[in-house]
ROSE-4610 file (N, C-alpha, C; in Angstrom, 1 decimal, always signed):
// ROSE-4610
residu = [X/X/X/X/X/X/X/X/X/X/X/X/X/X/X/X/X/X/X/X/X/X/X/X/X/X/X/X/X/X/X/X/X/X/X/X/X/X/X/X/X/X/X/X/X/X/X/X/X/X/X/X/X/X/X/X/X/X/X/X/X/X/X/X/X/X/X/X/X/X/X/X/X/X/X/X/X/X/X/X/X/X/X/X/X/X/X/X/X/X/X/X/X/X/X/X/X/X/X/X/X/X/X/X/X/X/X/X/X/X/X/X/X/X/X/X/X/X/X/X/X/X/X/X/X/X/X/X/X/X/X/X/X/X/X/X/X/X/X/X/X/X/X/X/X/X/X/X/X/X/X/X/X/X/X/X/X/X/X/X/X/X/X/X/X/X/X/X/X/X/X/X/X/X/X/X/X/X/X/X/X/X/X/X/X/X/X/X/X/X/X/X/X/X/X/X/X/X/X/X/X/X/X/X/X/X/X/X/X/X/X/X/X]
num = [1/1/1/2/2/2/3/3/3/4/4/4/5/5/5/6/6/6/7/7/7/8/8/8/9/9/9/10/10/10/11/11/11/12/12/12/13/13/13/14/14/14/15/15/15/16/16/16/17/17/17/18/18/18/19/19/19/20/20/20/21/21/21/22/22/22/23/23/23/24/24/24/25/25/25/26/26/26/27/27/27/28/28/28/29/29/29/30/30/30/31/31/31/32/32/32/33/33/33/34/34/34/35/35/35/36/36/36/37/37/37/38/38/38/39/39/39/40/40/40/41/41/41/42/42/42/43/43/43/44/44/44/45/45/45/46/46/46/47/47/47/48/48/48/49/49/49/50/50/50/51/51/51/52/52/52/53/53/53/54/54/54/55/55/55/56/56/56/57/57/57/58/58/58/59/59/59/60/60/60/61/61/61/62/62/62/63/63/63/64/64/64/65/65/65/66/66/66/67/67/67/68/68/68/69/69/69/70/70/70/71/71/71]
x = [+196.1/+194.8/+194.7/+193.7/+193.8/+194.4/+195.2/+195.8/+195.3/+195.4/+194.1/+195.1/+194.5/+194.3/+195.3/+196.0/+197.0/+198.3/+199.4/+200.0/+201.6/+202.0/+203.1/+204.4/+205.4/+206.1/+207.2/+207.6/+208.2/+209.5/+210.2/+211.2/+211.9/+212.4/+212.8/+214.1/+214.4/+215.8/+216.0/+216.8/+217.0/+218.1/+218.3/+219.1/+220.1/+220.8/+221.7/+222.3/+223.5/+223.9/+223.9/+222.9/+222.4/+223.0/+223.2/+224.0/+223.3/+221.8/+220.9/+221.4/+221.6/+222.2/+222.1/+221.8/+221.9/+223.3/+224.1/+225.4/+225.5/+226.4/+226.1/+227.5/+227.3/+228.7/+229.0/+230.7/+230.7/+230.1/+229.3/+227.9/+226.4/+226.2/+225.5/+224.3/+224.6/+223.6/+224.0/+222.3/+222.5/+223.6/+223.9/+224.9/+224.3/+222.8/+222.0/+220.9/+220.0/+219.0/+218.0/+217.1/+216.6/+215.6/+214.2/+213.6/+213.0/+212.0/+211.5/+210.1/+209.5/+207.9/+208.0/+207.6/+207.4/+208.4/+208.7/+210.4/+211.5/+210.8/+211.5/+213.4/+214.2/+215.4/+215.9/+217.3/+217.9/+219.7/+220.4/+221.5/+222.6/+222.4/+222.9/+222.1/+222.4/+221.4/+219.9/+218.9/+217.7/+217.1/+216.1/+214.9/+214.4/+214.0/+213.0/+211.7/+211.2/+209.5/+208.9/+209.0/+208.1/+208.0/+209.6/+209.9/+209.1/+209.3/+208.3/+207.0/+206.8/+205.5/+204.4/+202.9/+201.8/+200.7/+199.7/+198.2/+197.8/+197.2/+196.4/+195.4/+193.7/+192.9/+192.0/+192.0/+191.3/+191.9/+190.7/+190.7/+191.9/+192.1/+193.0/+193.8/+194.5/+195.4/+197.2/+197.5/+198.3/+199.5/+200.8/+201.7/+202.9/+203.6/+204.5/+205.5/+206.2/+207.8/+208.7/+209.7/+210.8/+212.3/+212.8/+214.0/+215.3/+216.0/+217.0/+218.7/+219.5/+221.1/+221.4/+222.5/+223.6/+225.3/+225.7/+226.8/+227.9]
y = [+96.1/+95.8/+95.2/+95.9/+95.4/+95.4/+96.6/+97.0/+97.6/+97.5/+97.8/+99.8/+100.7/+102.1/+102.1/+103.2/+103.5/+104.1/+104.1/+105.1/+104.1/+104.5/+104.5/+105.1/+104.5/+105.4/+104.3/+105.6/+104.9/+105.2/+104.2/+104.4/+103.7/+104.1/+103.7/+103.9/+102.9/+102.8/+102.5/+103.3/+103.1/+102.1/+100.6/+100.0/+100.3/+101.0/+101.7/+100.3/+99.8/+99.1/+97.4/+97.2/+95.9/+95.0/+95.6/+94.7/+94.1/+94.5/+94.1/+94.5/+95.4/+96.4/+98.0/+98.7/+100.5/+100.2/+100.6/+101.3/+102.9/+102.9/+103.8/+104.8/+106.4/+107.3/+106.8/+107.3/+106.7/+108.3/+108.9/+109.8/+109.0/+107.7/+106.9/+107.1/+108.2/+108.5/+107.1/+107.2/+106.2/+106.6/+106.2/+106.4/+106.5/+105.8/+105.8/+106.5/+106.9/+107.1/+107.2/+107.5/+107.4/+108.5/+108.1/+108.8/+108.3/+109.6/+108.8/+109.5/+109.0/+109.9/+111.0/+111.8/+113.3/+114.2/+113.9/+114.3/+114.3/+113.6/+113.6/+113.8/+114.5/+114.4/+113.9/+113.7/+113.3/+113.9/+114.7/+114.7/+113.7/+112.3/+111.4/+110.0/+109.0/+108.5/+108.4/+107.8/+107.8/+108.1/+109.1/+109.5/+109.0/+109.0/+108.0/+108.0/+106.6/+106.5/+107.6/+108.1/+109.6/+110.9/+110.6/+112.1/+111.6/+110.1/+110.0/+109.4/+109.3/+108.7/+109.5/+108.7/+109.7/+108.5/+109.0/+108.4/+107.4/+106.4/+106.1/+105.6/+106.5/+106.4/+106.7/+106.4/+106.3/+105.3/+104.3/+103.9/+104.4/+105.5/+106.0/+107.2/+106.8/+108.2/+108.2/+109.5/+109.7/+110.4/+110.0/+110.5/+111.0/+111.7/+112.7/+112.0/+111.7/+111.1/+112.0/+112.1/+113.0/+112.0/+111.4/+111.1/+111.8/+111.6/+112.4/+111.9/+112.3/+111.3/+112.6/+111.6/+112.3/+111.9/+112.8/+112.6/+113.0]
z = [-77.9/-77.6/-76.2/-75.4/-74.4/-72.8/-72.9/-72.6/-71.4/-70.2/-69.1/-68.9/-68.6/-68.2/-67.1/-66.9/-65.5/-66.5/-65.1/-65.7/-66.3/-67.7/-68.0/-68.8/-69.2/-69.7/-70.7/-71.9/-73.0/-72.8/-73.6/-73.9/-75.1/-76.2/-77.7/-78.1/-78.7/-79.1/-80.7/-81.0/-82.6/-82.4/-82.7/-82.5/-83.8/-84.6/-85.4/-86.4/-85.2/-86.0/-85.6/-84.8/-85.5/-84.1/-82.8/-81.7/-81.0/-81.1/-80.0/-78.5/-78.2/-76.8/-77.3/-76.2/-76.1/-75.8/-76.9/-76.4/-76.2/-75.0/-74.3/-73.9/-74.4/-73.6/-72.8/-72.1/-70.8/-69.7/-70.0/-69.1/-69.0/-69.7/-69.8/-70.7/-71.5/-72.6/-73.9/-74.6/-75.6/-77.0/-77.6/-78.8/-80.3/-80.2/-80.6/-80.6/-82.1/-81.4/-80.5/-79.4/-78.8/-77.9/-77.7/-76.8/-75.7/-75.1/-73.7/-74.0/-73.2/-73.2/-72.2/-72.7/-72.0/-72.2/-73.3/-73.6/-72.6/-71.7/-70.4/-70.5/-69.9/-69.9/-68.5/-68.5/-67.2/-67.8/-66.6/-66.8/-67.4/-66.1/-66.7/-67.0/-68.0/-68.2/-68.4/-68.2/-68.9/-67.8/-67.7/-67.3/-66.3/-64.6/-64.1/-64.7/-64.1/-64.2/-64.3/-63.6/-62.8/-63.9/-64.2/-65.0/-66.7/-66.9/-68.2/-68.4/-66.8/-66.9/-67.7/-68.6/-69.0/-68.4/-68.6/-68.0/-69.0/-69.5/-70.5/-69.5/-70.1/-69.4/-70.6/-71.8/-72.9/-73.7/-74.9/-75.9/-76.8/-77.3/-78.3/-77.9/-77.0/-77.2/-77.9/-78.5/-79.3/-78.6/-78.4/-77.8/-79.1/-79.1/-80.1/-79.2/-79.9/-79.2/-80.6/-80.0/-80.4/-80.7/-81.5/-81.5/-81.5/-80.5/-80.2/-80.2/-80.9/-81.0/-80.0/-79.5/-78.5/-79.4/-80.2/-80.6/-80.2]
């Protein structure tokens, strides 16, 4: 609520087993669950701003996030 319009970007972590930290390959991918907005990818580690940024410039909008493990 409230939430003033402009541009940002997600990022979600399935914390698994309970460490309160993204543990991470040593390529710096998560070990856990996890996505970004815009499905955004990055070779190594997580995504920039840019590559997951989206707009919120309405009341209601609905983004599809994808959870993805790196095993």
């Amino acid at each position: 609520e409230n939430i003033p319009y402009g541009d940002y970007a997600l990022k979600v972590l399935h914390d698994e087993n309970g460490n309160n930290k993204t543990d991470l390959t040593f390529a710096g991918f998560a070990k856990e669950g996890c996505c970004v907005s815009n499905q955004a990818i990055s070779l190594f580690g997580y995504p920039s701003f840019e590559q997951a940024k989206f707009t919120f410039n309405k009341q209601i909008l609905k983004l599809k996030l994808k959870m993805i493990y790196v095993r």
